[in-house]
C-alpha positions as CSV (number, residue, x, y, z in Angstrom):
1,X,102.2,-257.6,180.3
2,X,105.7,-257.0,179.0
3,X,105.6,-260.1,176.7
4,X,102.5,-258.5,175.5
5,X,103.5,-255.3,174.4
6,X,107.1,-257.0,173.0
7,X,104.7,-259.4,170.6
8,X,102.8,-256.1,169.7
9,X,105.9,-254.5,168.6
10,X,107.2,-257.4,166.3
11,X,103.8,-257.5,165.2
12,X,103.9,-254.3,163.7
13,X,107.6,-254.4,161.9
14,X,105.8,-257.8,160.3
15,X,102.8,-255.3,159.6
16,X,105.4,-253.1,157.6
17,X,107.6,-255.4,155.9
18,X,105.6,-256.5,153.2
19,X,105.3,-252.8,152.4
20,X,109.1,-252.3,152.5
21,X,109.4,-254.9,150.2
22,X,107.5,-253.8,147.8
23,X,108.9,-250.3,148.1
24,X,111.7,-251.9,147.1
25,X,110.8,-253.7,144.2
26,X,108.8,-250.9,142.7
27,X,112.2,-249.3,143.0
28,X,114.1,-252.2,140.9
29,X,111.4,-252.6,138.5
30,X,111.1,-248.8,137.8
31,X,115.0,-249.1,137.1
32,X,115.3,-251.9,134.7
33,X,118.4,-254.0,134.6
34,X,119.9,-252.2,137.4
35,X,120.8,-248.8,135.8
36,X,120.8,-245.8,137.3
37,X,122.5,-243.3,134.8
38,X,120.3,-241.0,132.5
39,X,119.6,-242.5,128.5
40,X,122.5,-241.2,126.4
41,X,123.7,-242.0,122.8
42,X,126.8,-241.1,120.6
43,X,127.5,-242.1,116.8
44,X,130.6,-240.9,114.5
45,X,130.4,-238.6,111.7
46,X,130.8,-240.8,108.7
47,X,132.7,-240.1,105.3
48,X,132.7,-242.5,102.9
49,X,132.9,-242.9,98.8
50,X,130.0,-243.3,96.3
51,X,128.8,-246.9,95.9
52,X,131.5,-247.8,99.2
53,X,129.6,-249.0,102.4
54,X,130.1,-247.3,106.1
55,X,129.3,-249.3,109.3
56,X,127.7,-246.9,111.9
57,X,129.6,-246.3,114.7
58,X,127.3,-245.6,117.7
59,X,126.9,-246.1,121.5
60,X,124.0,-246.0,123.8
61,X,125.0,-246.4,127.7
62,X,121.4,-248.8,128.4
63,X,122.0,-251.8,126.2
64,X,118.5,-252.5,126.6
65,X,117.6,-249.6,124.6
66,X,115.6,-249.5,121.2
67,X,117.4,-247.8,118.7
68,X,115.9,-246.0,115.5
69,X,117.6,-244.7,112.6
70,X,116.2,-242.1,110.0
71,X,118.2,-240.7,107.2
72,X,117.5,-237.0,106.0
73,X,118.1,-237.6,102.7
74,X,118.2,-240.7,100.7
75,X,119.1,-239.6,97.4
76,X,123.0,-239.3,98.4
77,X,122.9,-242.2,101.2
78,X,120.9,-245.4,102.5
79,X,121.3,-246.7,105.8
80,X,120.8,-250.7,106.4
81,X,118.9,-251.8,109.6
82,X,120.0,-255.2,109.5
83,X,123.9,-254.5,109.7
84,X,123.9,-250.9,110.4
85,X,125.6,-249.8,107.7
86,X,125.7,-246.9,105.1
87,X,125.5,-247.3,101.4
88,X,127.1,-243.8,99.3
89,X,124.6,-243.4,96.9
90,X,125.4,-240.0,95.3
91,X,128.0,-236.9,96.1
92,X,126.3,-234.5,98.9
93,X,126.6,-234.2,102.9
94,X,122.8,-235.1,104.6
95,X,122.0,-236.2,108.0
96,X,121.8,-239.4,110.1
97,X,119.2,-239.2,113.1
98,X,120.0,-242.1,115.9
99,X,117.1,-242.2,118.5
100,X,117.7,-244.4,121.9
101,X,114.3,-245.2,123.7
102,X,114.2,-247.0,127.1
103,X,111.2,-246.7,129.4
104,X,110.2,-242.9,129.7
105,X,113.7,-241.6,128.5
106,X,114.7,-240.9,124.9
107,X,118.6,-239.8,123.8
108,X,119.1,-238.6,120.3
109,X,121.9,-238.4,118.7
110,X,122.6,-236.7,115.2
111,X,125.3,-237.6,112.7
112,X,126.7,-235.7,109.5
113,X,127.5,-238.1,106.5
114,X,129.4,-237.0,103.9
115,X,129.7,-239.0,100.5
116,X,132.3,-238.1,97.8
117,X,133.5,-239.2,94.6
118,X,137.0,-240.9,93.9
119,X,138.8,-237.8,93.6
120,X,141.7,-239.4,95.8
121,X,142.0,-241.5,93.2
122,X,141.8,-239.3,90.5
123,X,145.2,-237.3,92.0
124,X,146.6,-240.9,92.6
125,X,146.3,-241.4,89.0
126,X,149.1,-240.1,86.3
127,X,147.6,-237.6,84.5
128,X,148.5,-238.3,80.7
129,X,150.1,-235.4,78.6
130,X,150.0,-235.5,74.8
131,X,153.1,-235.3,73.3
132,X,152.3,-232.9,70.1
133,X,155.5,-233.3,68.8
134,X,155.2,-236.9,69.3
135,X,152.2,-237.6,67.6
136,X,152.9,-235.1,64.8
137,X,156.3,-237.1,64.5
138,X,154.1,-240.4,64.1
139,X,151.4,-238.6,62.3
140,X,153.7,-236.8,59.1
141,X,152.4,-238.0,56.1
142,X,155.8,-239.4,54.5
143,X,154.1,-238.8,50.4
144,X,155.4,-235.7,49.0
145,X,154.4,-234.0,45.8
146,X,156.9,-232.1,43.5
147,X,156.5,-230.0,40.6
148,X,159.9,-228.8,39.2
149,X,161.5,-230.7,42.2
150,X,159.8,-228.1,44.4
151,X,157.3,-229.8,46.9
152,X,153.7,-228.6,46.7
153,X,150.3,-228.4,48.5
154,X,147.9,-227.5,45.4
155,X,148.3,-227.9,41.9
156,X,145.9,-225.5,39.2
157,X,145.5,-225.9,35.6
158,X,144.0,-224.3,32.9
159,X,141.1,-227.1,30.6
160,X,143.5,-229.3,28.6
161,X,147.1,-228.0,29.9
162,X,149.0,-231.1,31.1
163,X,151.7,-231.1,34.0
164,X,154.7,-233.5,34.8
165,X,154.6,-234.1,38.9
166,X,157.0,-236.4,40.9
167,X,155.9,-238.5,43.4
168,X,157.5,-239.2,46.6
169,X,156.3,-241.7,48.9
170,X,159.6,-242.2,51.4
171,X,159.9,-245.4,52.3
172,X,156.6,-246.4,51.1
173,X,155.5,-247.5,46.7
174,X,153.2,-245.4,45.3
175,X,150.9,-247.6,44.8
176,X,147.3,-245.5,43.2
177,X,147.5,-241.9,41.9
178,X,143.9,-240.9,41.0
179,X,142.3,-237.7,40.2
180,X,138.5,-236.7,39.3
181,X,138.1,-234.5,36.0
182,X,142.1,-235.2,34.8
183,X,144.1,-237.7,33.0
184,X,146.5,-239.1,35.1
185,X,149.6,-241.3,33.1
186,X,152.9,-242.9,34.9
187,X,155.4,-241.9,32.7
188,X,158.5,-243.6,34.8
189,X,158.7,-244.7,38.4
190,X,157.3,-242.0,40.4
191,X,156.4,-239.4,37.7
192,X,153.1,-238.8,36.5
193,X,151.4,-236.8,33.9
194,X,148.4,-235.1,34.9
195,X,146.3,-233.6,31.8
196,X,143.0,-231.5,33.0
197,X,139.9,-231.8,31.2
198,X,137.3,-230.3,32.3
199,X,137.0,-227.1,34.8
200,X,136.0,-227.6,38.5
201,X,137.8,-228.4,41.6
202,X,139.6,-231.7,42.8
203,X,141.7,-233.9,44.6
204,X,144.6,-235.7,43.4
205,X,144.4,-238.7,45.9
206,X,147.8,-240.8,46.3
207,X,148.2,-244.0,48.7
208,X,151.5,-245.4,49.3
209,X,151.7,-248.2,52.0
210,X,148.9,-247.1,55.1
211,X,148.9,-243.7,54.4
212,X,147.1,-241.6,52.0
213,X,148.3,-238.6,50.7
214,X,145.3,-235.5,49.2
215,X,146.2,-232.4,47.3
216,X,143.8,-230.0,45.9
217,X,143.4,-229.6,42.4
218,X,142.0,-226.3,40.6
219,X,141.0,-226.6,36.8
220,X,140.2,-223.4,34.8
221,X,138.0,-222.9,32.7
């Protein structure tokens, strides 16, 4: 009788083992790959120029996870799938959306992406001052006009009066005086005689070398 009830017992352990096995394995299969902590998933802010690329920096603690990413706004960036990387597109600050799946749980993580300009740069760069005096010293216009050796800016004339000016162009030959509406005659090297003819307004026009020299000239009627 004892060896009876002994078989019995054994019998029912074998009865329940089969059950605590699959306990078990419900258990491993309803934690897949063995982990035990919650879904959770981190990514970096990102800052990064216009037309410069950005990898994403993110984490998620279930490697098995499926990650999805959504950007808030495209017009300022554009995120790549393939190599998880940001593309600046325009200045502005938008939003990066990271969501981690993985059985029943779901993480999300948010991340700020700011794109700017090359204003770095820009400082870096030597900022160029003009020189006024510089470029007027380079700019002076070396022809001079004189009328009774005194150096003039606009000549006027009466119809038919005539006028002895010098011309001075520095370093440079005079090499065309010409003037609309007057006479103009070389009388010796650098002197000319300028004879009005009919009334109006003009410009006695004088190159010499590159430059070009322009003085207003008034006839009266």
């Amino acid at each position: 009788m004892e060896t009876k009830e002994k078989v019995k017992g054994w019998l029912k352990y074998l009865l329940l083992l089969p059950i605590l096995i699959g306990a078990v394995l419900a258990l491993v299969l309803t934690l897949p790959g063995g982990e035990t902590d919650s879904l959770s998933v981190v990514a970096e802010d990102v800052v990064l120029k216009v037309g410069a690329e950005e990898t994403l920096e993110y984490d998620v603690n279930i490697k098995r996870a499926v990650c999805s990413f959504k950007v808030e706004d495209e017009t300022i960036v554009v995120f790549d799938e393939n190599d998880k990387s940001l593309l600046g597109v325009s200045k502005g600050e938008t939003k990066l959306t990271v969501t981690a799946k993985f059985g029943n749980e779901t993480s999300v993580a948010t991340v700020s992406v700011l794109v700017v300009g090359d204003e770095i740069t820009d400082i870096d760069s030597p900022i160029e001052v003009p020189n006024e005096e510089a470029d007027e010293e380079v700019e002076e216009n070396p022809i001079k006009v004189l009328i009774d050796n005194a150096e003039v800016d606009e000549i006027v004339l009466k119809v038919g009066e005539s006028i002895k000016i010098t011309i001075d162009g520095g370093e440079y030959r005079v090499e065309e005086v010409t003037c609309d509406g007057t006479e103009v005659k070389k009388l010796t090297t650098g002197s000319y005689k300028l004879t009005a003819l009919e009334a109006d307004s003009y410009v006695l026009v004088i190159h010499a070398g590159s430059y070009i020299r322009e003085i207003p000239v008034v006839v009266e009627g």
